[in-house]
C-alpha positions as CSV (number, residue, x, y, z in Angstrom):
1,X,8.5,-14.0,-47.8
2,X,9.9,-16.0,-50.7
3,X,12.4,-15.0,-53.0
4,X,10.5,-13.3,-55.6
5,X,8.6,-11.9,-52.3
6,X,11.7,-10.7,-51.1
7,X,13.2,-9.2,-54.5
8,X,9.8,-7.0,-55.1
9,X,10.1,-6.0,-51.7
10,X,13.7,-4.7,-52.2
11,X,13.1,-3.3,-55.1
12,X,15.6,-5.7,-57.2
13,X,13.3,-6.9,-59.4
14,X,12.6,-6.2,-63.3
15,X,10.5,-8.9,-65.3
16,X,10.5,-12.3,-64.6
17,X,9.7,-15.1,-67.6
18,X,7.5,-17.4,-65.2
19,X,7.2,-16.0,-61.8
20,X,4.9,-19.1,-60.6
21,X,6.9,-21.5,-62.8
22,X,10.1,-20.8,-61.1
23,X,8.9,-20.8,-57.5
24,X,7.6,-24.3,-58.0
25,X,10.8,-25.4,-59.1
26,X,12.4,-24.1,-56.1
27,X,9.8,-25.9,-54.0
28,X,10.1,-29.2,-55.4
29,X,14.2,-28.9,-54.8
30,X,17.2,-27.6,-55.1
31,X,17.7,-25.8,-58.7
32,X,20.7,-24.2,-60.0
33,X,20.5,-20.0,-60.8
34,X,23.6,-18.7,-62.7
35,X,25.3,-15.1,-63.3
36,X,27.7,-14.5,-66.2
37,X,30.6,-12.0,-66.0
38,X,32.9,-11.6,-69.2
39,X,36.7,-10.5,-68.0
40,X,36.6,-7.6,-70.4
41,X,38.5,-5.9,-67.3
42,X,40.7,-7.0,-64.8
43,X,37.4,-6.2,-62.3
44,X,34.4,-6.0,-61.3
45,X,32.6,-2.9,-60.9
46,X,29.2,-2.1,-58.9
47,X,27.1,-2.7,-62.2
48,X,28.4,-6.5,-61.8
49,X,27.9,-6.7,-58.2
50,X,24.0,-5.9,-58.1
51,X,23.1,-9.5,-60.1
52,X,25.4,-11.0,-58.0
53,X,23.4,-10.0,-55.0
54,X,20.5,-11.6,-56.6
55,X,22.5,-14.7,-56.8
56,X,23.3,-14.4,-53.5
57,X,19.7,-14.2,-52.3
58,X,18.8,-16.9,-54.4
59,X,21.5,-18.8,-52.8
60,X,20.2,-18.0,-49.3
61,X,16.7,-19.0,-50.6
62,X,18.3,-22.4,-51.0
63,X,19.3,-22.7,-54.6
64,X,22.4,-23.7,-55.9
65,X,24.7,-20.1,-57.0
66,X,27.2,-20.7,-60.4
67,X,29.4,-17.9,-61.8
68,X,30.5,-18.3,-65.7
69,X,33.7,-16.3,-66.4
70,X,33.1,-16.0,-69.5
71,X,36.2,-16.4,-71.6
72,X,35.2,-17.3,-74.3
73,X,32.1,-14.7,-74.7
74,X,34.8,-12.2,-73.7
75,X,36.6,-12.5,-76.6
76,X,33.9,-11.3,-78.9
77,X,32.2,-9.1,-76.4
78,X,28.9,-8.5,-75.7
79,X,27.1,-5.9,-77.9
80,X,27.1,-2.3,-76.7
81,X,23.8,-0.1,-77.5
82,X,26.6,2.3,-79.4
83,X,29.4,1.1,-80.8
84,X,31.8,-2.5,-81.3
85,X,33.9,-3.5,-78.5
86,X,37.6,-3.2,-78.7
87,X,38.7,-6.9,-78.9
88,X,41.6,-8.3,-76.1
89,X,44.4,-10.1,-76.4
90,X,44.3,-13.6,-75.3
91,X,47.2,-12.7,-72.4
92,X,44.7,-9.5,-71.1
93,X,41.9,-12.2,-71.2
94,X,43.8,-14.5,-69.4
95,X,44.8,-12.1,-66.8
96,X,41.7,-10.5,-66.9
97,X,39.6,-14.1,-66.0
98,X,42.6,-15.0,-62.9
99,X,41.5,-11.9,-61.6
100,X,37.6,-12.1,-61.4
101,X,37.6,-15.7,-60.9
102,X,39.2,-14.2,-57.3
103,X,37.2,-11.5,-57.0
104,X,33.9,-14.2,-56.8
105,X,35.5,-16.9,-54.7
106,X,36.0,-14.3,-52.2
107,X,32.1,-12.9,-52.7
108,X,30.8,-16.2,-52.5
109,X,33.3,-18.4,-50.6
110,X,33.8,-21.9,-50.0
111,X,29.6,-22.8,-49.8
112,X,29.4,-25.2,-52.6
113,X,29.0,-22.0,-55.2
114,X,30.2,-23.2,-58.6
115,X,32.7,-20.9,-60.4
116,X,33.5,-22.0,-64.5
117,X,34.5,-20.9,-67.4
118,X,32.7,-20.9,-70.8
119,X,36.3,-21.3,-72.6
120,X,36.1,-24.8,-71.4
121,X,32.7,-25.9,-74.0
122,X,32.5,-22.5,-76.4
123,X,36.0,-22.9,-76.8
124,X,35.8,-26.8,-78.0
125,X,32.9,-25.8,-80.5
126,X,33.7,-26.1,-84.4
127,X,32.4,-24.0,-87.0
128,X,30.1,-26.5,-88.7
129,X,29.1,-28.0,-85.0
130,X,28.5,-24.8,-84.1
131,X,26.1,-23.8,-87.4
132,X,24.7,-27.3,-87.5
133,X,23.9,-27.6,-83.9
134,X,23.1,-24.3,-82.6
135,X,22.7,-22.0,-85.6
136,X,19.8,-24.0,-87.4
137,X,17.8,-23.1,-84.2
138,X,18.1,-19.5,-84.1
139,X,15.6,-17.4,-86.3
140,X,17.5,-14.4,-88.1
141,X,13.9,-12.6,-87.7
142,X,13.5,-13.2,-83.9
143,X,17.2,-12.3,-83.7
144,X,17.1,-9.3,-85.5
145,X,14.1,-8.0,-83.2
146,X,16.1,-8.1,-79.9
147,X,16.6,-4.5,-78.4
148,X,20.0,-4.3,-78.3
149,X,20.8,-5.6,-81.9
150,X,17.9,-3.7,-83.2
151,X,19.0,-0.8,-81.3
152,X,22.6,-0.9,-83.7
153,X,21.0,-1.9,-87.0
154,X,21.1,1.7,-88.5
155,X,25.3,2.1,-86.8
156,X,25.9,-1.4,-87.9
157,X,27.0,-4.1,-86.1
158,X,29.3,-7.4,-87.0
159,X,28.4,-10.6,-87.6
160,X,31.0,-11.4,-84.7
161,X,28.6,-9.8,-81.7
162,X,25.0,-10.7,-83.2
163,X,26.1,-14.1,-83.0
164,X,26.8,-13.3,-79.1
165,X,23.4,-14.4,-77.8
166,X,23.9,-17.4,-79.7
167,X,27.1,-18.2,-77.4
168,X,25.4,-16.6,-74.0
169,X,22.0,-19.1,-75.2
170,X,24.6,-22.2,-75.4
171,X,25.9,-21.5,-71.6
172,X,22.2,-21.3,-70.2
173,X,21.6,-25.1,-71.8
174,X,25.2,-26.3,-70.8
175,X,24.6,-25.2,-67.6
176,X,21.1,-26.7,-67.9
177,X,22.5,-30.2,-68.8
178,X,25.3,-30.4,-66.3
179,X,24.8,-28.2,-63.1
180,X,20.7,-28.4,-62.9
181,X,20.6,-24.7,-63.6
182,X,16.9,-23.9,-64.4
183,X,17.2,-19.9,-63.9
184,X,19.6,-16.9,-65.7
185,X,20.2,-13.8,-63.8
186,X,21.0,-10.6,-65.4
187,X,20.9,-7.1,-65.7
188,X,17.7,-5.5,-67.5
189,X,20.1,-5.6,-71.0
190,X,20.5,-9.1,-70.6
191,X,16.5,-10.0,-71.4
192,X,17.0,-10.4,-75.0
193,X,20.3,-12.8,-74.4
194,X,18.3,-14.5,-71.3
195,X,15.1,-15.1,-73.7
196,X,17.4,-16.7,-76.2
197,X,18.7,-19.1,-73.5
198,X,15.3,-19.8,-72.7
199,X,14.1,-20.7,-76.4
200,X,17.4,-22.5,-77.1
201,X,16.6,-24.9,-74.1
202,X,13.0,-25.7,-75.6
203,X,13.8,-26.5,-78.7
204,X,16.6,-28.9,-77.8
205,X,14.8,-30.6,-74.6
206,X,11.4,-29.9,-75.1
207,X,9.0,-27.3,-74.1
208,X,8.3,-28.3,-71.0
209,X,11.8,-28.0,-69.6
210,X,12.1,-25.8,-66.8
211,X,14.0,-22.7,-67.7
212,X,13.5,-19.5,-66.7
213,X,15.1,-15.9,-66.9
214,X,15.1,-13.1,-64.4
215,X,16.7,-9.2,-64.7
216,X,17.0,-6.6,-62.3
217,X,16.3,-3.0,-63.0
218,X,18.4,-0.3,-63.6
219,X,20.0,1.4,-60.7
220,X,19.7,5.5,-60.5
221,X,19.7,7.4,-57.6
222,X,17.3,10.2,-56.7
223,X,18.1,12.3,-59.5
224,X,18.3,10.1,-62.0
225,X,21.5,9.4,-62.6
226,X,23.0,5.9,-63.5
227,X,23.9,4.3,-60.3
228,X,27.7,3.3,-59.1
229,X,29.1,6.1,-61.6
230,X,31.1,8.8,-60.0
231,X,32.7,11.7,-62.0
232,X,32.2,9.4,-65.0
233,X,35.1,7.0,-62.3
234,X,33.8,3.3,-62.0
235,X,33.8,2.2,-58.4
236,X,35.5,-0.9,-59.1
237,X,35.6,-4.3,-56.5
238,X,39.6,-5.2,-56.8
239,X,41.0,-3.5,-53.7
240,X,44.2,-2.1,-55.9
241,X,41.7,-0.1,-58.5
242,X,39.2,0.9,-55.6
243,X,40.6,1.0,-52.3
244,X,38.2,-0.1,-49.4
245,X,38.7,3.2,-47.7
246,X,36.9,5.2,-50.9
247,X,34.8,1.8,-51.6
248,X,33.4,2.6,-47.9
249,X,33.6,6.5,-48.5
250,X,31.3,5.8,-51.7
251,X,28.3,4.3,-49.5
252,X,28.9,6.6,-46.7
253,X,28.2,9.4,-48.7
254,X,25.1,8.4,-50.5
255,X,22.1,10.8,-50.5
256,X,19.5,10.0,-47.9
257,X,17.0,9.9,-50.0
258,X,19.3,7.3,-51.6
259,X,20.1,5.5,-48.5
260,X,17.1,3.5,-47.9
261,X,16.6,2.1,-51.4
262,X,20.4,0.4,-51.3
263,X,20.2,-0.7,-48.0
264,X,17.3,-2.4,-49.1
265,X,19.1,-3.6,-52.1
266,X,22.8,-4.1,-51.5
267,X,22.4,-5.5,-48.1
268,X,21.3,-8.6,-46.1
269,X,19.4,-6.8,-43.4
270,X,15.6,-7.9,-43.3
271,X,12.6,-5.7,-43.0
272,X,12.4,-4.7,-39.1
273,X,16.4,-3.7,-39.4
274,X,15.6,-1.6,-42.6
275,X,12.6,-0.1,-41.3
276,X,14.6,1.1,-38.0
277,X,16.8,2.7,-40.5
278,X,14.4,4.6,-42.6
279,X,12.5,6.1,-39.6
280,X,16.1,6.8,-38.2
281,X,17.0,9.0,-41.5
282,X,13.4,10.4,-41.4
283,X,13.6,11.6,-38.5
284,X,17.4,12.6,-37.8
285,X,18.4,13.7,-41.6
286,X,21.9,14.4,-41.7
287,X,22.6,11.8,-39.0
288,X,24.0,9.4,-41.5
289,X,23.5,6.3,-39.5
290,X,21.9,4.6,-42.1
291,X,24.7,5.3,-44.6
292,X,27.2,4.5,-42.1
293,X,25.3,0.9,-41.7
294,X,25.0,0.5,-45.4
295,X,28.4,1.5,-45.8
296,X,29.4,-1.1,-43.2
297,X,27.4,-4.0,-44.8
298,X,28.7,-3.3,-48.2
299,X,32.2,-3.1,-47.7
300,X,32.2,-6.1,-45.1
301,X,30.6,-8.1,-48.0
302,X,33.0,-7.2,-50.8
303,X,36.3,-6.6,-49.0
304,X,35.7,-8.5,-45.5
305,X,35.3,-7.0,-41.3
306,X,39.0,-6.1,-41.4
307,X,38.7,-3.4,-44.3
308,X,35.2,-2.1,-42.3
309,X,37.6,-1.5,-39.5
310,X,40.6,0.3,-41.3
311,X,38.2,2.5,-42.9
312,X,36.4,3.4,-40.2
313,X,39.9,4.2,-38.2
314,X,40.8,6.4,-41.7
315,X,37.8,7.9,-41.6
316,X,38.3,9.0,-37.6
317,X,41.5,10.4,-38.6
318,X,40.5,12.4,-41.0
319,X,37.3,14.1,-39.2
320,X,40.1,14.2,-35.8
321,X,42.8,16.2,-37.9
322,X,45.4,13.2,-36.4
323,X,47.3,12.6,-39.8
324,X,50.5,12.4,-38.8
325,X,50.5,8.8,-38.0
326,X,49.2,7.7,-41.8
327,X,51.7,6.1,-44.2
328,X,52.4,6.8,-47.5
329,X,49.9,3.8,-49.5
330,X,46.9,5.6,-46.7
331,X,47.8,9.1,-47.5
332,X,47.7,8.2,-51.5
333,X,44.0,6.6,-50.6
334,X,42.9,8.9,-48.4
335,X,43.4,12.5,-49.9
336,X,43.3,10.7,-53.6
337,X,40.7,13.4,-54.3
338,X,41.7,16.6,-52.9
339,X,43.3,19.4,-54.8
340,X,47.2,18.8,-54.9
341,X,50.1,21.0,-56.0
342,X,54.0,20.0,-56.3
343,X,56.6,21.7,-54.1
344,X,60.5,21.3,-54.1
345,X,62.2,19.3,-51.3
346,X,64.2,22.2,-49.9
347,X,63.2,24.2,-46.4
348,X,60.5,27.4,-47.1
349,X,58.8,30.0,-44.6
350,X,55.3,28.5,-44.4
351,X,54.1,32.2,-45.7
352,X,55.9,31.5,-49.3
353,X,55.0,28.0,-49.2
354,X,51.7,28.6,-48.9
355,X,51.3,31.2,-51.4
356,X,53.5,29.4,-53.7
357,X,51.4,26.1,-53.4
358,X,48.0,28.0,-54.6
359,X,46.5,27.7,-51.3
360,X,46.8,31.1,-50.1
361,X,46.3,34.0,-53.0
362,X,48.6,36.8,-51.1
363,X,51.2,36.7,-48.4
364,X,48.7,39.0,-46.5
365,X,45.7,36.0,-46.2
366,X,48.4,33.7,-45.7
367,X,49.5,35.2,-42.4
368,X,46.1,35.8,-41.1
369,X,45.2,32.5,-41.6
370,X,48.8,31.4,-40.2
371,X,48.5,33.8,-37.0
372,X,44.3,32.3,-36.4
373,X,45.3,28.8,-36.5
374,X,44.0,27.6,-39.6
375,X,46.8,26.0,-41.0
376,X,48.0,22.3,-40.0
377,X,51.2,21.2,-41.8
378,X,51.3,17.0,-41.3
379,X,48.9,17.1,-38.8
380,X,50.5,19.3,-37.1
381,X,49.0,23.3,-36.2
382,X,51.3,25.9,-37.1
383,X,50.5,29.5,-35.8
384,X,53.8,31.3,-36.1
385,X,54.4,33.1,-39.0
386,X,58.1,32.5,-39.4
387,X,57.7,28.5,-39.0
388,X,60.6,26.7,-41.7
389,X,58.0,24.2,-43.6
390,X,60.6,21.0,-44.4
391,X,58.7,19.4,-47.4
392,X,60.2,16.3,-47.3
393,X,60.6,15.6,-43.9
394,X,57.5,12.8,-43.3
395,X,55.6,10.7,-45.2
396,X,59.2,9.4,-46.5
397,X,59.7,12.5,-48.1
398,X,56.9,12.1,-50.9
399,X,54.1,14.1,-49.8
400,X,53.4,17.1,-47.6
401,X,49.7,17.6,-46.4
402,X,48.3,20.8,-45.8
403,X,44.8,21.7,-43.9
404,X,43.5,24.9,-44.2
405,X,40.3,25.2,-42.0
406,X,38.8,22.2,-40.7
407,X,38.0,20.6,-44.0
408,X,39.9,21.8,-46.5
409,X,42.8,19.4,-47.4
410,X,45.7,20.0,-50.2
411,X,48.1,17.6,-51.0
412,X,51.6,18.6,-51.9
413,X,53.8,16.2,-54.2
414,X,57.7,16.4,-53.2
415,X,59.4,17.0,-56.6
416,X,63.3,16.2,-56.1
């Protein structure tokens, strides 16, 4: 298959300016493809990693990958379907574009991918150079007719983000004249600003240059629902915001009628794998074996093989009950989620405790479930109803961990 082939096939593809176009150019040699990424956070999230897999297809197909941080584009920011961005400070940029330029040298490597910034030509541009050059090529009608800005006309919008496809168009013919970039990768809000690339390139080197503009679709899951938003949290790609443990937690728990679709898209595995996979989940739902391989393709990807394996050993620990061993920075990852409660540092009959912490509602349910085993303190099973519970006594005296059951988990916060 080629790439466009290969895309369809996947799923990962939206609209495409010049389908036929575009795979002649990547016949007749290397061209350049490029994703944009303004540092409007210190992160990337999964709605940035999905063109980025594009890229990274593209790259396999034997195309040239370039990143643009885009610090200069993420100073105005690009406009929203509701409302104006909150403008950052230059020093939250600044942190903001160490962070991500990181975050895609580590996606990408050391493979000849191309990572710059759009600070270093936006930032150079004067006002009159900037209205002389660019803005005499840029039709207020066609402008006005682009989704997103006709989308705010009856809210408003400033004069400050219309102009932003202006600026995104300038990267897509900078990159055009100096790194042989011929296609623009984005997500299905990006057409409008990919289009304006597109015609900005014409009109300064001719109709006949080779440009073209691609955009994936919009990710939802079975239901519906906006893909890579959980409990309105962003799943983000920085290890310190999004552990690897609940990065790898978040494809191991997809739907299976989810599973098949992102493995298909947010993996590397060709068509025989895949299909092994779907008949596998057909025929053995519940058996999570595809979730557990997309899960392991993902986070191997994103974090590397040595966060695959410390989740997986996390995730064996937890299902095993054998806790007491964690540390403090894998308890906080871990059992981020489950319901906690705070408790005092000083020595309690487990029956109090217990009732005190909300996880028993009477002294009378407390010892039943005490006296049948159900309650682990630390790991540890206590069945004897006059057991001392020492609050501080592991986890360096920050957190006691109860399990009541064989799933349910609470997390008690030492207060001193």
């Amino acid at each position: 298959m080629n790439f466009i082939e290969d895309l369809n096939w996947r799923g990962a593809l939206n609209q495409v300016t010049d389908e036929e176009g575009l795979l002649e150019a990547m016949a007749a040699g290397q061209i350049g493809a490029y994703v944009g990424a303004d540092p409007t956070a210190p992160s990337l999230h999964l709605g940035h990693l999905i063109p980025f897999m594009v890229l990274k297809r593209f790259q396999r197909a034997g195309g040239k990958a370039v990143i643009i941080v885009g610090g200069a584009t993420g100073s105005i920011g690009d406009p929203r379907p509701t409302t104006e961005r909150k403008l950052l400070s230059d020093e939250t940029l600044a942190y903001n574009e160490e962070k991500i330029a990181k975050q895609v040298t580590k996606l990408f490597g050391s493979d000849g991918t191309r990572i710059v910034n759009n600070n270093d030509w936006l930032g150079s541009l004067t006002l009159p150079t900037f209205l002389r050059d660019y803005g005499k090529l840029f039709s207020i009608n066609v402008m006005l007719k682009k989704e997103i800005i006709a989308s705010r006309l009856e809210s408003g919008i400033s004069f400050t983000e219309f102009t932003y496809q202006i600026l995104q168009a300038i990267d897509f013919l900078h990159l055009y004249q100096e790194e042989h970039v011929r296609l623009e990768i984005g997500g299905s809000d990006q057409w409008g600003n990919i289009t304006a690339g597109i015609d900005l390139i014409h009109a300064v080197e001719g109709n006949d240059a080779q440009a073209y503009g691609l955009t994936i679709p919009l990710m939802t899951d079975a239901s519906g629902k906006k893909f890579g938003k959980s409990e309105g949290n962003a799943i983000w790609l920085d290890p310190e915001m999004t552990s690897p443990y609940t990065f790898y937690q978040f494809w191991y728990n997809q739907a299976d009628a989810d599973v098949v679709k992102y493995l298909k898209y947010f993996t590397f595995l060709d068509q025989d794998e895949i299909a092994a996979l779907e008949k596998e989940v057909a025929e053995n739902p519940g058996g999570r074996l595809g979730q557990k391989r997309l899960a392991e393709e993902v986070t191997a990807f994103v974090h590397g093989q040595d966060a695959v394996a410390e989740a997986e050993k996390l995730s064996q620990m937890l299902f095993s009950g054998d806790v007491a061993a964690l540390s403090v920075r894998e308890i906080e990852d871990v059992f981020a989620g489950v319901p906690g409660f705070e408790t005092t540092a000083s020595s309690q009959n487990i029956i109090d405790f217990l009732v005190a912490a909300g996880i028993e509602k009477s002294k009378r349910q407390a010892r039943e479930d005490v006296q049948n085993g159900a309650i682990t303190i630390n790991g540890q099973k206590e069945t004897a109803v006059d057991t001392v519970i020492e609050p501080s006594s592991q986890y360096e005296g920050r957190y006691v961990l109860v399990r009541r059951g064989k799933k349910k988990y609470f997390l008690g916060t030492v207060v001193k």
